[in-house]
Structures are given as structure tokens and as C-alpha cells.
N, C-alpha and C positions, 0 to 999 in steps of 0.2 A: 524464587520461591520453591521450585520443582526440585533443585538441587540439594537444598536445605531440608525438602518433604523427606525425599528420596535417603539422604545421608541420616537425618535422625531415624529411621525405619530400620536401616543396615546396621546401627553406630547397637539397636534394641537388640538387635539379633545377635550382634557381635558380644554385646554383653550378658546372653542369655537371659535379657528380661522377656524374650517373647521367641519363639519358637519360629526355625526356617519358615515351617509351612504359614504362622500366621502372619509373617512378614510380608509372606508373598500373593496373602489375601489381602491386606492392606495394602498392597501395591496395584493389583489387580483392582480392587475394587474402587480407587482412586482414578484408575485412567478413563473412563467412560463415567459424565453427570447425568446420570436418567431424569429426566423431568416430567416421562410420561408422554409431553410433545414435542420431543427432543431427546436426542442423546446428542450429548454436547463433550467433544472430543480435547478433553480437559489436556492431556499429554501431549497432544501435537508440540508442544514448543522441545521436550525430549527429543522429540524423534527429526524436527524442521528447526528449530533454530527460534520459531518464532507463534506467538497462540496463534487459536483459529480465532478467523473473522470475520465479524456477524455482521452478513448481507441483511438490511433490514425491509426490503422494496418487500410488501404483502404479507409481511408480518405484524400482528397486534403488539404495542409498546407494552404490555403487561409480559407477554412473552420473551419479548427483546430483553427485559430487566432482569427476568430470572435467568435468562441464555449469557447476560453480564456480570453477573453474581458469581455463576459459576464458574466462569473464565477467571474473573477476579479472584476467587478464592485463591488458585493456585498461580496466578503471574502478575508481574507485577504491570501487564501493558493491556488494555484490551482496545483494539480499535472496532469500530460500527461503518458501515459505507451506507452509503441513500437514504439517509434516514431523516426522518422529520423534526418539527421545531417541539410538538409532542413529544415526541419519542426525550428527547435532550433534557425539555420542562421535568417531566418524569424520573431520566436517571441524576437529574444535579441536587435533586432532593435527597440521592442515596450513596453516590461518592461524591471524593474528595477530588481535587486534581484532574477534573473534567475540563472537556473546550469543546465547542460546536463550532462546527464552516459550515456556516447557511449556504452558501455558496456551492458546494459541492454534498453536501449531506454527509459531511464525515463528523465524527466525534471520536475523542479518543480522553483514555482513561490512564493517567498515570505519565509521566515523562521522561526522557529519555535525560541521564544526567551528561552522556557523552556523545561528542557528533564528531563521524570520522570521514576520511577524503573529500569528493565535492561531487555532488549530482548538480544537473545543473535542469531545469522545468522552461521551456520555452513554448508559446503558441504561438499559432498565425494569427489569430483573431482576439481580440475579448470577449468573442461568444465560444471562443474553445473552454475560456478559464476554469468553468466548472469542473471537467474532468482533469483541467489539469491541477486544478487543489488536490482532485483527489491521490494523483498522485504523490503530490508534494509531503500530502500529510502521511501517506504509507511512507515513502522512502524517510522521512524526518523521523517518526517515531521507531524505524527500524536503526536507528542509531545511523545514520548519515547527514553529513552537513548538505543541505538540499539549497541553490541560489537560484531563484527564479525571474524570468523574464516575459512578459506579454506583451505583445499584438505586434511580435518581429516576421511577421507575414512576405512573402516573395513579392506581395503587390506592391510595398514600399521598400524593398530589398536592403536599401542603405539604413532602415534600421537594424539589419540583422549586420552587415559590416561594423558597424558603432560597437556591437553586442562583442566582437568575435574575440577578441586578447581574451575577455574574461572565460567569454565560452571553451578556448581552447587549454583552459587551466583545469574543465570538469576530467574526470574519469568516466561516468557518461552522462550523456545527453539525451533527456527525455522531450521531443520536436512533438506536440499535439496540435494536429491542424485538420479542417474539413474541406470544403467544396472542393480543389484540385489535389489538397494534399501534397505539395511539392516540394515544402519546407524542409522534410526528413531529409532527404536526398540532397538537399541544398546543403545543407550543414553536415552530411558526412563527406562532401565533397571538398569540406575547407576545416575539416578537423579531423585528428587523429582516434579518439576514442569511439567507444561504440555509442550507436545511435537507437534510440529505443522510439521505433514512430508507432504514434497513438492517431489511429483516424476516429474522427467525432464526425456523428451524425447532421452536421451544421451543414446548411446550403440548399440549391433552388432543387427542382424535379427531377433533372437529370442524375443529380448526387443522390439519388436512390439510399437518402437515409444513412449515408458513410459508407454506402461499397463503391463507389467512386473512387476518393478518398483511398481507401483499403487498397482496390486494386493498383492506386499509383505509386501507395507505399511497398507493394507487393515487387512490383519490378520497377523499380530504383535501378536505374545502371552506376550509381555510387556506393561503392563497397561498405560493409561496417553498417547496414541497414537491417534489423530486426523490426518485425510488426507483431501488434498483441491486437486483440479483438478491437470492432468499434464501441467508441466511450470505456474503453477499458482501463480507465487512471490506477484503477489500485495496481492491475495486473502489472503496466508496467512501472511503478514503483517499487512493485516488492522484487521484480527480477532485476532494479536496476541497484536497488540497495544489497544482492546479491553479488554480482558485479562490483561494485562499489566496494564491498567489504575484502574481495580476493585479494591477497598479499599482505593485510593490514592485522 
């Protein structure tokens, strides 16, 4: 949509229906959506490849819908992270081409018509799952083919061996796991590609809430190991669909 904004605006100018300067007001004054409570950074996808993404954790649904409007105006993708089963009731009444993952609190608006390379979504647990939809759903709608696998945990090891032909076909491998957090490091130890580990706040007192977790992924002595924040699924989705897309 941006490109299409952007080229009809140039194509006005080219033909002397509107004057440099006022093209360049129409251009300016499309990059920032003022809403009053918000300024909603309409051009990020210009400038990153991809729109901005509306955190919805403490924000009122009436706001979340005008902050999706405006993203929508000008792209064709808008995704939401944490968001409620409100929040979803509210925007399926106003687009089209909506999906909710109660699961993880993503929603996204619009679809991707092409999926490229292989990301591949594994956890230790079934109580990682949540952040790891989240990721599943950033890397899937950034245009990646995303294969996902759950509860290949170190504690029963030989499910993650059963996993591994497939696993080692990804480009990378998003490992989300809590309490010891070992699974990153296991799986860059028996694959080539990079490892994107996600520590979740899962587990007893000691795992202090995911920096347990964090700090096992932190030093990994298995090479090919990156860490993003704990429960950070979008985070590492969107750097893995990054990756994911290089050479393609």
C-alpha cells in the first residue's frame, strides 16, 4: 500500500498536477497518524520492511482499534501481541481477514499470500506454547514458512532426536523453554543453523521468573546461540524471519 501511496503522490508531481512542495506535504504528513493518544508511526514499514506492532498489554480496546485502523489504512498486515478476547470481539466487527490465538494473545489482520524458507518453533514444555505461538504468528505473517514442534524438552530427550532430520532442514530454529532452559543449547549442538533461544518465565522459585532460564541460555557453550528477552516470542520471531529471509 505504501508503495503504491508513495508512487501515486510522485507519478502527481511528475505530471504537474500538484506542486514539489505540496507533494512533500502529502508525504510528510502521512508518516505520523496523530490520534491525540498516540502517534502511530504509519511509515515504519518504508523505512523496516515491516508495520509497527501494537503491544496491546494496558491499553483500552477502543484505542487498540483506532491505533489498527490507522496501521491498516496504509498496509496491508497489521499484527496485535497480548491482547484480549475483547480486544479481538471488538476489531472482527471492523475487518476483514482477522484470526485470534487465544493462546498467546496475538491477532493479526490480513495474510500473507507467500511463505518463504523454513523457520522451525520448538519448546520444552506445553506450558512454554504460549510465547511460542507468539512467535510462530510474527515469523508466519512476516512471510516465512514457520514448522512447529512442542513439548521436545531435554527431560525426555528422544523426543527431540525423532524431531531432528526435520529440525535440521530449518534456516533457523526458534528453541523456547523455562525452568533450566537447556534445550537451546541442545539443539545447536546437533544443527547447523542459528538458534534463536526464548527463556519463559515457566518453573519453581528458584527460576526466578525466567532468569534462570536466561542465564543458561546466556552461556550455552554450543556455538550458533542468540537469546532475546524472557517470554519474548514476537522478539524472536521477527529477528528470526529476518534471518530467514537473507539470500531469498
Amino acid at each position: 500500500m505504501w508503495k503504491k501511496y508513495i508512487s501515486e503522490i510522485l507519478q502527481k508531481v511528475k505530471d504537474s498536477h500538484i506542486s514539489v512542495e505540496q507533494g512533500y506535504k502529502h508525504i510528510i504528513e502521512s508518516v505520523t497518524g496523530e490520534l491525540g493518544f498516540a502517534e502511530v508511526d504509519l511509515s515504519r514499514s518504508l523505512r523496516t520492511g515491516y508495520p509497527e506492532v501494537i503491544f496491546c498489554l494496558n491499553k483500552e480496546d477502543e484505542d487498540i482499534l483506532k491505533i489498527a485502523q490507522a496501521i491498516r489504512a496504509k498496509n496491508n498486515l497489521v499484527l496485535l501481541t497480548r491482547a484480549r478476547e475483547s480486544t479481538y470481539r471488538l476489531l472482527s466487527d471492523k475487518f476483514e481477514d482477522i484470526e485470534f490465538y487465544p493462546r498467546s494473545g496475538a491477532i493479526t489482520i490480513g495474510a500473507v499470500k507467500e511463505e518463504i524458507g523454513l523457520i522451525s518453533v520448538v519448546t520444552a514444555g506445553t506450558s512454554d506454547i504460549p510465547v511460542a505461538e507468539e512467535a510462530f504468528v510474527t515469523a508466519k505473517l512476516m512471510g516465512s514458512k514457520v514448522e512447529k514442534y512442542w513439548d521436545i524438552g531435554v527431560a525426555g530427550i528422544h523426543r527431540l532426536f525423532s524431531k531432528l532430520d526435520k529440525l535440521r532442514k530449518s534456516r533457523v530454529i526458534i528453541a523456547v523453554a523455562g525452568m533450566d532452559g537447556a534445550l537451546p543449547g541442545v539443539i545447536a549442538g546437533l544443527t547447523s543453523c542459528p538458534v534463536i533461544a526464548v527463556p519463559t518465565a515457566i518453573g519453581y522459585g528458584t527460576g526466578t521468573g525466567g532468569i534462570a532460564a536466561m542465564l543458561t541460555m546466556l552461556n550455552s557453550c554450543a556455538p550458533g546461540v542468540s537469546v532475546v528477552n524472557i517470554d519474548n516470542g514476537f522478539g524472536a520471531g521477527y529477528i528470526a524471519s529476518l534471518i530467514n529471509k537473507i539470500g531469498k
